[in-house]
C-alpha positions in Angstrom: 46.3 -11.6 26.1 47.6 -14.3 23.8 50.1 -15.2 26.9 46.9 -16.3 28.3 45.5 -18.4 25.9 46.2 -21.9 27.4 44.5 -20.6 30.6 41.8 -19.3 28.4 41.2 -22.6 26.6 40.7 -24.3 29.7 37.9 -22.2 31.0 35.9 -22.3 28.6 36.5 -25.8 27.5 35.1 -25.9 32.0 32.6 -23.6 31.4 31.2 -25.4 28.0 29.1 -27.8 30.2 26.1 -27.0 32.1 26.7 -28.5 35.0 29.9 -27.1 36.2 28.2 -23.6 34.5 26.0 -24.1 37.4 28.7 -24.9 39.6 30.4 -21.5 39.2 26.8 -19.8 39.0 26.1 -21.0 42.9 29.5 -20.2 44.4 28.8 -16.5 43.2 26.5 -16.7 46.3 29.8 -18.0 48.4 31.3 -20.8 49.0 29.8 -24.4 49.3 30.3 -28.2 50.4 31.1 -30.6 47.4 27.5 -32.0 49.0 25.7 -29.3 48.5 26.7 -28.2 45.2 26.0 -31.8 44.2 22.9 -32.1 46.3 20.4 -30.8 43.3 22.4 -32.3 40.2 20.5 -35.8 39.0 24.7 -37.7 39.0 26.3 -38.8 41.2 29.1 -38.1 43.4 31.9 -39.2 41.9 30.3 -38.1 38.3 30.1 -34.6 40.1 33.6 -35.0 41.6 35.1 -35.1 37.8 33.3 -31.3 37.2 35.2 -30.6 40.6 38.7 -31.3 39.3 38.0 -30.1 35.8 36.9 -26.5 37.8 40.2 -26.8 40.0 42.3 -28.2 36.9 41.5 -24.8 35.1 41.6 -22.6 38.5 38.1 -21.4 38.3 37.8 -22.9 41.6 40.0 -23.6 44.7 39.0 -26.2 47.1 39.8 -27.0 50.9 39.4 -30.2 52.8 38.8 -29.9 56.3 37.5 -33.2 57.6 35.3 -35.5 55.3 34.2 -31.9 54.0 35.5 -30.7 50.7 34.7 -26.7 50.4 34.6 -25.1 47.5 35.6 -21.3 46.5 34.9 -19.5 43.4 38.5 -18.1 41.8 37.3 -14.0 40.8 40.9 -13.2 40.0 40.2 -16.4 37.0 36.4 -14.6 36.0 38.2 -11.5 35.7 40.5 -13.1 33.5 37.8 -14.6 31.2 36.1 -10.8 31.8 39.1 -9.2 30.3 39.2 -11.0 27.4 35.5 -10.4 26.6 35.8 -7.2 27.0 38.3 -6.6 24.7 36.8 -8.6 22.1 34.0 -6.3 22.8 35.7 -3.6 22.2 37.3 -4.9 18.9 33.5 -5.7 17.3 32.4 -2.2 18.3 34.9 -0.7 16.4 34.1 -2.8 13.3 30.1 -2.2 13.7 31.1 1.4 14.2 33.2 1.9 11.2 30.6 -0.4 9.1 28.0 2.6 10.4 29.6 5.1 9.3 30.5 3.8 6.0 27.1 3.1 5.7 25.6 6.3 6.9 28.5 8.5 4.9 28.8 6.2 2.2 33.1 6.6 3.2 35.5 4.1 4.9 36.9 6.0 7.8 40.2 6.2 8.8 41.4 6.3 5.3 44.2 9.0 4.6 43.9 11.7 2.0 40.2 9.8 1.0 37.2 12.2 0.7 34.4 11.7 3.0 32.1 13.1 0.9 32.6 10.8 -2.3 31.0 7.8 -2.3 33.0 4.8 -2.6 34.7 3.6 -5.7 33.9 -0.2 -4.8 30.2 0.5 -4.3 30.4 2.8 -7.3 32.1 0.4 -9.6 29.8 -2.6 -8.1 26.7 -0.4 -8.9 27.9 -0.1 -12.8 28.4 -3.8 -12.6 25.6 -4.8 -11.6 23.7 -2.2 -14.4 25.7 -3.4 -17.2 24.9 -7.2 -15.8 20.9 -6.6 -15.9 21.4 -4.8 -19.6 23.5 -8.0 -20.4 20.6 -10.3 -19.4 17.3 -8.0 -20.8 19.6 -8.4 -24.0 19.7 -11.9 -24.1 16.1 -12.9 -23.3 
């Protein structure tokens, strides 16, 4: 995925602003005219024109001139990029949240080897006594 990252960078540098967010939200319905897709937005045309380019620039779009009429298409193959990497990030964060559960629920890191399950950690342990000692140390001194 890192080969990606350039690619990656530029889609969601894109899809950081609203309005080409809702660009890429409408041509999920199919393709449109550059003057429809600008027809609701409160800029102008050739303000809009800029979110065109920066769309095309990163491939989330593709456009086609036939005419005076720009069209515009919505690039899956480039969402299913951006889905990729979300999904494995996904899958990364579950893993941690999974391995923080059970440590929390078995009191045990998991995939340690030759570690017993059953005995509690020795940082927990040793941060327990610490924290003892600490509150001794302080009903001593006042």
């Amino acid at each position: 995925m890192a080969k990606y990252s350039d690619q990656l960078d530029a889609m969601f540098t894109a899809l950081a602003d609203p309005t080409r967010r809702a660009v890429v939200r409408r041509l999920g319905h199919g393709s449109a005219s550059v003057g429809e897709l600008a027809e609701p937005l409160p800029i102008s045309l050739p303000s809009f024109m800029k979110h065109v380019r920066t769309l095309e620039s990163c491939g989330l779009i593709r456009t086609q001139k036939t005419g005076r009429v720009r069209t515009c298409v919505l690039n899956r193959d480039r969402l299913t990029l951006l889905n990729d990497w979300l999904a494995e990030q996904r899958l990364i964060w579950e893993a941690s949240t999974d391995r923080l559960e059970r440590f929390v629920t078995t009191g045990a890191a998991a995939g340690r080897a030759g570690s017993d399950d059953t005995a509690p950690d020795d940082g927990i342990a040793h941060g327990a006594a610490a924290d003892t000692s600490g509150s001794n140390h302080s009903r001593e001194e006042s």
